[in-house]
DSSP file (Angstrom, degrees, kcal/mol; ACC not computed):
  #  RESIDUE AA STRUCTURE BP1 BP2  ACC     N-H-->O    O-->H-N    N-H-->O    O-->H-N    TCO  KAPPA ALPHA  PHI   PSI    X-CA   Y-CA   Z-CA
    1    1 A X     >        0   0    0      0, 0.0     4,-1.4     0, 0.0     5,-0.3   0.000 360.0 360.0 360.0 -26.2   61.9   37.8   21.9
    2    2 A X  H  >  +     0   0    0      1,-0.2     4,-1.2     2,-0.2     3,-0.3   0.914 360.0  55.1 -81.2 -22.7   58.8   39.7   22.6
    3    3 A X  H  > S+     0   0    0      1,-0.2     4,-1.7     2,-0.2    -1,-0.2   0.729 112.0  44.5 -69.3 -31.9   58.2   40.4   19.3
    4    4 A X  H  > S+     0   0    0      2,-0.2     4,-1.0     1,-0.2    -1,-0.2   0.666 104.9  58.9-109.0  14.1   58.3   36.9   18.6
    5    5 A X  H  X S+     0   0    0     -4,-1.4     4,-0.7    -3,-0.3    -2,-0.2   0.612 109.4  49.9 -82.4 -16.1   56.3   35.8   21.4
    6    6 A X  H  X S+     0   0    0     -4,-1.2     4,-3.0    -5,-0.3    -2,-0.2   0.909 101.9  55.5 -71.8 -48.6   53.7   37.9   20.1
    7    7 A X  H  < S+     0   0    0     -4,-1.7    -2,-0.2     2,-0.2     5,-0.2   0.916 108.5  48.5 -50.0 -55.3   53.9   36.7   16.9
    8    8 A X  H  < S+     0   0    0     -4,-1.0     4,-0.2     1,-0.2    -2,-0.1   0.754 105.6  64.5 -11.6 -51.0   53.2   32.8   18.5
    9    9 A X  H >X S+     0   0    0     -4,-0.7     4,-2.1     1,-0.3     3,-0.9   0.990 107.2  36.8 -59.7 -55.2   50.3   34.5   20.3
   10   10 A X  H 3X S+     0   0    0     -4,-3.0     4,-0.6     1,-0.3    -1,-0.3   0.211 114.5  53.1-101.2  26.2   48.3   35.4   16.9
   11   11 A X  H 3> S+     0   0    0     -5,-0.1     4,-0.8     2,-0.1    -1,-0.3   0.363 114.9  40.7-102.0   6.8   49.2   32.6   15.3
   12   12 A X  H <> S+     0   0    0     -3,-0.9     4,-0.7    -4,-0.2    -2,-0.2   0.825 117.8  48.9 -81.8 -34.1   47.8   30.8   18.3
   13   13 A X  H >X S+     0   0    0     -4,-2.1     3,-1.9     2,-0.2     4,-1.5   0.995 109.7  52.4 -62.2 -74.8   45.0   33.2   18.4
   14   14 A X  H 3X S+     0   0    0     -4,-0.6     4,-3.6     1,-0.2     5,-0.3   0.845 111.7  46.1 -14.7 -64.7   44.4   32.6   14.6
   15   15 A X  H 3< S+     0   0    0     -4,-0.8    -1,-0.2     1,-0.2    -2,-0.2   0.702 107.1  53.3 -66.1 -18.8   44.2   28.7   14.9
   16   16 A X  H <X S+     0   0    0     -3,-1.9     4,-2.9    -4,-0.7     3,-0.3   0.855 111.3  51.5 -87.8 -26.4   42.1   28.7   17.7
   17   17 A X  H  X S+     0   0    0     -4,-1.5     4,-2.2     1,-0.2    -2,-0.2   0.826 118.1  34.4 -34.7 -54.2   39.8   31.1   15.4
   18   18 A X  H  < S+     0   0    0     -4,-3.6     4,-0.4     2,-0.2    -1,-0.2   0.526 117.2  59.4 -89.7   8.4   39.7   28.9   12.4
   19   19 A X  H  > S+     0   0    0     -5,-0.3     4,-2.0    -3,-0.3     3,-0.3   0.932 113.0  36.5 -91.2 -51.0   39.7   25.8   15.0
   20   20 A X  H >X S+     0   0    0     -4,-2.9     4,-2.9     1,-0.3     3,-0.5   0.967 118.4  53.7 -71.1 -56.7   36.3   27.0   16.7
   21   21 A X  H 3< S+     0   0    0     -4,-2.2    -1,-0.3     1,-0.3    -2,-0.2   0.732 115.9  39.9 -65.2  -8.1   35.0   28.2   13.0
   22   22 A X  H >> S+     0   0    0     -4,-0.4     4,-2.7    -3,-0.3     3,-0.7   0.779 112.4  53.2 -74.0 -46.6   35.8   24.6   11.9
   23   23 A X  H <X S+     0   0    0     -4,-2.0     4,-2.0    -3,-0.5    -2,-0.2   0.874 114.2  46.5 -78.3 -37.1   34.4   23.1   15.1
   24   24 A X  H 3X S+     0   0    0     -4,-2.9     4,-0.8     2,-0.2    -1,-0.2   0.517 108.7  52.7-107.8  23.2   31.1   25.1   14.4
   25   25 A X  H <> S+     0   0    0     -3,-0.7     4,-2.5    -5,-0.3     5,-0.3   0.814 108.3  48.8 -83.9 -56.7   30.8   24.2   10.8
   26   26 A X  H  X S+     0   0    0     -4,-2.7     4,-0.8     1,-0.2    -2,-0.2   0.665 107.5  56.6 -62.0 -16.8   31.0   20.7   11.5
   27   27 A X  H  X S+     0   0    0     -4,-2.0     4,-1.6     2,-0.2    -1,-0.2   0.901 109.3  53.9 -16.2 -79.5   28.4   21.4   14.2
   28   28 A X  H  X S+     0   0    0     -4,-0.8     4,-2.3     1,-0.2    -2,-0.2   0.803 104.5  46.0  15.4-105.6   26.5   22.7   11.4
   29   29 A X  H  X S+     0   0    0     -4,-2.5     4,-2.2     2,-0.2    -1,-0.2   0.707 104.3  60.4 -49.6 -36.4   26.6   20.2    9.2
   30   30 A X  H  X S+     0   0    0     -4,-0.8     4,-0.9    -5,-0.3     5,-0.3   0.988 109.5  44.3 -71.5 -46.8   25.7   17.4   11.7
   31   31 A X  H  X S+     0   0    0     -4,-1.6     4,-1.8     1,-0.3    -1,-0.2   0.876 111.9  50.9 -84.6 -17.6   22.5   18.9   12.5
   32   32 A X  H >X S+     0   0    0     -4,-2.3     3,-4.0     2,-0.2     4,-2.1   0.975 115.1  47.5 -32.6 -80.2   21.8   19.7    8.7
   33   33 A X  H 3X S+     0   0    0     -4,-2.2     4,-2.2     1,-0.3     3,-0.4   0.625 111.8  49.3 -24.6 -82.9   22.7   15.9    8.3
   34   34 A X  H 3X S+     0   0    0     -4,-0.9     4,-0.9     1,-0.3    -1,-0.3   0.544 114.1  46.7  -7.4 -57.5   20.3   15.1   11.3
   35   35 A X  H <X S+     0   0    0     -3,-4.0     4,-3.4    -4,-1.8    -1,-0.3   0.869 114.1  47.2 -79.0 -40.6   17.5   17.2    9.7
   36   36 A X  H  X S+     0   0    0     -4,-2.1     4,-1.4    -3,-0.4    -2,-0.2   0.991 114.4  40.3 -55.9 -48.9   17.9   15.7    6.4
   37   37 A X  H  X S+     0   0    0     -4,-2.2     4,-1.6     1,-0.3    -1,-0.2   0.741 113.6  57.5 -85.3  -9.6   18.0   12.3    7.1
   38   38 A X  H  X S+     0   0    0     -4,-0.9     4,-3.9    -5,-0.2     3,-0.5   0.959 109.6  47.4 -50.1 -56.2   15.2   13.1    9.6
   39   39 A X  H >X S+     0   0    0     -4,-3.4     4,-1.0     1,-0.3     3,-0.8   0.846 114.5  46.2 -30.8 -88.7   13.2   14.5    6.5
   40   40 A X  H 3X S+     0   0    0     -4,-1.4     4,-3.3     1,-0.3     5,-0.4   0.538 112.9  46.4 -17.3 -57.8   14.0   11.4    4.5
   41   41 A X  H 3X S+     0   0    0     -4,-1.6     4,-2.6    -3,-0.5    -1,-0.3   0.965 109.4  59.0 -78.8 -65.3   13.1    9.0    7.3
   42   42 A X  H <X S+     0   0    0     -4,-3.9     4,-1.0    -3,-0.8     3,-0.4   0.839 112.3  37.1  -4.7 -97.8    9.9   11.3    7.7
   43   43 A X  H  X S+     0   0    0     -4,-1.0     4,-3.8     1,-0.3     5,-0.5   0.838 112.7  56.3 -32.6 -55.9    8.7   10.5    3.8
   44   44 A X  H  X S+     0   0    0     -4,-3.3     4,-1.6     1,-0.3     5,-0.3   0.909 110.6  45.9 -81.6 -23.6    9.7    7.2    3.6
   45   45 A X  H  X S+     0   0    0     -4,-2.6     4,-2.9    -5,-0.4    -1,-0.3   0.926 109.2  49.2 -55.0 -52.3    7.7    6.8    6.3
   46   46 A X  H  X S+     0   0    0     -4,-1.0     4,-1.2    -3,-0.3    -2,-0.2   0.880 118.0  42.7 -56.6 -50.6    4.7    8.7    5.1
   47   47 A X  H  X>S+     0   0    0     -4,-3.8     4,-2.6     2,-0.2     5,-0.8   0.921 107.0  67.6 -62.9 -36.6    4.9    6.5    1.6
   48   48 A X  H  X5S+     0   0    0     -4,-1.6     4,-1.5    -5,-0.5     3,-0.4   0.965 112.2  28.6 -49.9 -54.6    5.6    3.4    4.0
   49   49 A X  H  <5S+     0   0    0     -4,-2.9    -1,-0.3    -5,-0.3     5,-0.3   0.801 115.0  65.1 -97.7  -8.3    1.9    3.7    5.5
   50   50 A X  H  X5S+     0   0    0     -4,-1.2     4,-0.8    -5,-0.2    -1,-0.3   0.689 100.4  49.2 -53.5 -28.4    0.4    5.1    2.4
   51   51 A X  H  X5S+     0   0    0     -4,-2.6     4,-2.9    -3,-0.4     5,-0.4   0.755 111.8  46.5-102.8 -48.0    1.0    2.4    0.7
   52   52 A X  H  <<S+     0   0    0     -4,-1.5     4,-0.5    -5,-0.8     5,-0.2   0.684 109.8  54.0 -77.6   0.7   -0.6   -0.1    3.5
   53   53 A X  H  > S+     0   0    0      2,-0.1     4,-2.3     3,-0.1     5,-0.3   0.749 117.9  36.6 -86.3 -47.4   -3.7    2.0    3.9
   54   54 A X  H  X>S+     0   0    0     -4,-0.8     4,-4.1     1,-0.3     5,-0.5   0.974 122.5  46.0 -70.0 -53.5   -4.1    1.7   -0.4
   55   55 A X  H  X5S+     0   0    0     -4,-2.9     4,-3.9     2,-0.2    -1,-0.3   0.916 117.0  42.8 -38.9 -58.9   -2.7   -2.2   -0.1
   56   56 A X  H  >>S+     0   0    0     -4,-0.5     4,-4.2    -5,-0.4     5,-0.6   0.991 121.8  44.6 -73.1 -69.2   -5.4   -2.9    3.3
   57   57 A X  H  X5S+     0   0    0     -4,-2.3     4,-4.3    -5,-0.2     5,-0.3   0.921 113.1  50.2 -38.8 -53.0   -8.4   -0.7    0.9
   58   58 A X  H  X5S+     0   0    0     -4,-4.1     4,-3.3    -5,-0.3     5,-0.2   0.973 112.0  43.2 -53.2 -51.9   -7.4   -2.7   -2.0
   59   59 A X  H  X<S+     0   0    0     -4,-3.9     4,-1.5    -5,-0.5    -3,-0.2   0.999 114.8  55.0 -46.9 -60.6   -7.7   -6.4    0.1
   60   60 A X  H  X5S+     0   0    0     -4,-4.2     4,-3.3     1,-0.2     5,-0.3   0.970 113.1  44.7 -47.5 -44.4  -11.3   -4.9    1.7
   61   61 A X  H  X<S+     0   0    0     -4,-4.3     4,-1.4    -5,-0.6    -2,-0.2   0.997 112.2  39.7 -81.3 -42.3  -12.3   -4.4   -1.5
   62   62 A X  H  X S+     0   0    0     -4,-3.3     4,-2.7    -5,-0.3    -1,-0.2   0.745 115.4  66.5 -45.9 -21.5  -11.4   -7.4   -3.5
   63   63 A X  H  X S+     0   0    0     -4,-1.5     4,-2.2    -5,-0.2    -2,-0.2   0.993 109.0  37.8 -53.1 -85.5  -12.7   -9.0    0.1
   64   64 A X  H  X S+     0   0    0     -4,-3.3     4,-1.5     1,-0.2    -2,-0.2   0.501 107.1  58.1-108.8  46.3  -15.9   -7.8   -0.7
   65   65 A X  H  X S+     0   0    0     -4,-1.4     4,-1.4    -5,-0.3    -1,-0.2   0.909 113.0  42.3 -80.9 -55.6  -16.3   -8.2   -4.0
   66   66 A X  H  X S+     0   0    0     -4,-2.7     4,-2.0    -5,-0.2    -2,-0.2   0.824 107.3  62.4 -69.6  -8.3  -15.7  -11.8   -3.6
   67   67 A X  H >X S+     0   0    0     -4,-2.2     4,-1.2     2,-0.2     3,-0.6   0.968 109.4  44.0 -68.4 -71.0  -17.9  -11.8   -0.5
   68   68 A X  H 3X S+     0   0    0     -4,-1.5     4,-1.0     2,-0.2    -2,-0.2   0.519 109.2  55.5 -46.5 -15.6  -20.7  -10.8   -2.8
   69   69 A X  H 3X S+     0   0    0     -4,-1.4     4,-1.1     2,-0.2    -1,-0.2   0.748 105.6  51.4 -85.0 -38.4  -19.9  -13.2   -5.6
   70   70 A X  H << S+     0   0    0     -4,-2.0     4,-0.3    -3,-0.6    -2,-0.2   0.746 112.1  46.5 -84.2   8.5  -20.1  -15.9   -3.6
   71   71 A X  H >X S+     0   0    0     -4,-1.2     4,-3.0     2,-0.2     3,-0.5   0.872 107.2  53.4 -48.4 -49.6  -23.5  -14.8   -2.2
   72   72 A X  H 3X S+     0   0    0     -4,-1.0     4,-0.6     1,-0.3    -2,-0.1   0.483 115.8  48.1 -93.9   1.9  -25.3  -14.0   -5.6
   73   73 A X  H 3X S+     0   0    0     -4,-1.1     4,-0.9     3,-0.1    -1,-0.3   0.496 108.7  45.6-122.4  28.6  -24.1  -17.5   -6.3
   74   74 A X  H <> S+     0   0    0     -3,-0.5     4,-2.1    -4,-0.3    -2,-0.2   0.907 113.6  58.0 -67.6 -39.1  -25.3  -19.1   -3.4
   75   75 A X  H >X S+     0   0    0     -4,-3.0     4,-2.0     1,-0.3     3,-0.7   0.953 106.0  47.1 -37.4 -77.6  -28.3  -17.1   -4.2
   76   76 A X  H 3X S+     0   0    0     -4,-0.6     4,-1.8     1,-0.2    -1,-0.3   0.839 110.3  49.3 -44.8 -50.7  -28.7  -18.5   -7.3
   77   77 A X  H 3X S+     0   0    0     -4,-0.9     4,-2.6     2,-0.2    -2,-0.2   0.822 109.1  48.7 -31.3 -51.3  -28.2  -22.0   -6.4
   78   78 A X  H <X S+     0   0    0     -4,-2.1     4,-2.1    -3,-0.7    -1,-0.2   0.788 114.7  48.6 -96.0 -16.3  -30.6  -22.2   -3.6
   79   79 A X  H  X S+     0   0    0     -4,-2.0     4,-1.1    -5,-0.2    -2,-0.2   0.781 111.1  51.2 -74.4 -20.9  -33.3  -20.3   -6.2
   80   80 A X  H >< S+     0   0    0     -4,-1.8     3,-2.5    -5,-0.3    -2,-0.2   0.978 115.5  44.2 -72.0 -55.7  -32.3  -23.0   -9.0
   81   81 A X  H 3< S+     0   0    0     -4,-2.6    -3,-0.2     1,-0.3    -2,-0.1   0.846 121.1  38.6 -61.3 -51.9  -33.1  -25.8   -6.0
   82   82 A X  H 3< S+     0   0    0     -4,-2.1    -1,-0.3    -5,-0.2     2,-0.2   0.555  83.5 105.1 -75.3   4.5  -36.3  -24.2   -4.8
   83   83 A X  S << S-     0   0    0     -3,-2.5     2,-0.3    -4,-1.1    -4,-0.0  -0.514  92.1-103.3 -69.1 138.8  -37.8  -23.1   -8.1
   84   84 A X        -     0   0    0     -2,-0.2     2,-0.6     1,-0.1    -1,-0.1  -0.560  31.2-124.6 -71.5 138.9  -40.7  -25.9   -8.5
   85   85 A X        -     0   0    0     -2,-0.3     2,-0.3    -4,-0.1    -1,-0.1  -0.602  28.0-151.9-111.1 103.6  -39.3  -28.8  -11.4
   86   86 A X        -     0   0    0     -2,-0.6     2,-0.6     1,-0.0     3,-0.1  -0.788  17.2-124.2 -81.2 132.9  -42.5  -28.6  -13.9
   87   87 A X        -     0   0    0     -2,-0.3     3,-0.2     1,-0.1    -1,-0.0  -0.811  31.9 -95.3 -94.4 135.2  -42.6  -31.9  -15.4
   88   88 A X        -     0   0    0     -2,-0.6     2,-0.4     1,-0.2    -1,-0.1  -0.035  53.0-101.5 -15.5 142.9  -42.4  -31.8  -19.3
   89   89 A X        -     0   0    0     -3,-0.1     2,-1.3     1,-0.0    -1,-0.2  -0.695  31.7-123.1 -74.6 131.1  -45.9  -31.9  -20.6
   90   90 A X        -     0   0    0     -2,-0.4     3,-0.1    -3,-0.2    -2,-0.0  -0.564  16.8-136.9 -63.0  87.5  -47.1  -35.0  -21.8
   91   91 A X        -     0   0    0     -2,-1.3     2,-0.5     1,-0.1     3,-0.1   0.061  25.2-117.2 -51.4 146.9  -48.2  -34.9  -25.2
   92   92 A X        -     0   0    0      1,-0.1    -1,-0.1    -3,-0.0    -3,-0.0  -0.811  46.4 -89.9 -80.4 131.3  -51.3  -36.9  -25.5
   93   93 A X        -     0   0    0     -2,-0.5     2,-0.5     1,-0.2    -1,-0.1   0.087  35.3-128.3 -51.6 152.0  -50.8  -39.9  -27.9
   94   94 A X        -     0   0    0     -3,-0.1     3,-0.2     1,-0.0    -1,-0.2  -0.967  23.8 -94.8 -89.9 105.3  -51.2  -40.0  -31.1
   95   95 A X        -     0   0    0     -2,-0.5     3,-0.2     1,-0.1     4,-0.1   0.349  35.6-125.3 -21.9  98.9  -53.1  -42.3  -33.5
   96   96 A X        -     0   0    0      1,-0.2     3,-0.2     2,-0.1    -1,-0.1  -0.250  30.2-168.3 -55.8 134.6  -51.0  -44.8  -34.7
   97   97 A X  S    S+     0   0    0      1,-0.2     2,-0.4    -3,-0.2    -1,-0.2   0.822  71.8  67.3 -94.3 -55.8  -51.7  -44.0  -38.4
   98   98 A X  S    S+     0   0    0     -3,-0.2     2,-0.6     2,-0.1    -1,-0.2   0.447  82.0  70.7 -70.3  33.8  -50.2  -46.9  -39.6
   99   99 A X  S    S-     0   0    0     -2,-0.4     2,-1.1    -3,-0.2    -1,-0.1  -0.948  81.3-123.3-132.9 125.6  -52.2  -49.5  -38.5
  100  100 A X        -     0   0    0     -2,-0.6    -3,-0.1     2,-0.0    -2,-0.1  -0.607  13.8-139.3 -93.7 123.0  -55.7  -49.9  -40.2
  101  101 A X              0   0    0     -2,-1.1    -1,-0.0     1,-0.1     0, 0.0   0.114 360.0 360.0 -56.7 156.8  -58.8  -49.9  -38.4
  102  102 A X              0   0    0      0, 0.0    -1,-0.1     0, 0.0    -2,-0.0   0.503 360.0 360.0-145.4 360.0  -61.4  -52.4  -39.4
């Protein structure tokens, strides 16, 4: 019996061995997991406001591009309205030819 309480012993000893190397794989692994999906979370994050800085630059600029198109044609407008309105020159008449003097 002692021989086979011994025997009991290392395979109890054995299982708690691969139990704890099991328990501190899976340990492991979570905090791999943890770091990856940190990473991931990280990046998508990083693209996430990359992309609304380029979107927010893109808006400003189209912004003021049209801010400056409608100026340069307010501009224009309010030079057509004040430019001074030359009236056509009048030609000075011309002898009616067909009619004969006498």
């Amino acid at each position: 019996m002692a021989g086979g309480s011994a025997k009991g012993q290392a395979k109890d000893l054995v299982e708690s061995v691969v139990k704890s190397k099991v328990d501190d794989a899976k340990t492991q692994l979570e905090q791999k997991k943890q770091q990856v999906q940190d990473s991931v979370r990280n990046e998508l994050e990083r693209r996430k406001t990359e992309a609304e800085d380029k979107a927010r630059q893109e808006l400003e600029k189209k912004r003021q591009e049209a801010e400056q198109q409608i100026k340069k044609q307010a501009t224009d407008k309010i030079t057509d309205f004040l430019k001074p309105r030359t009236k056509p020159a009048t030609q000075p008449a011309k002898p009616d030819t067909t009619k004969v003097q006498q």
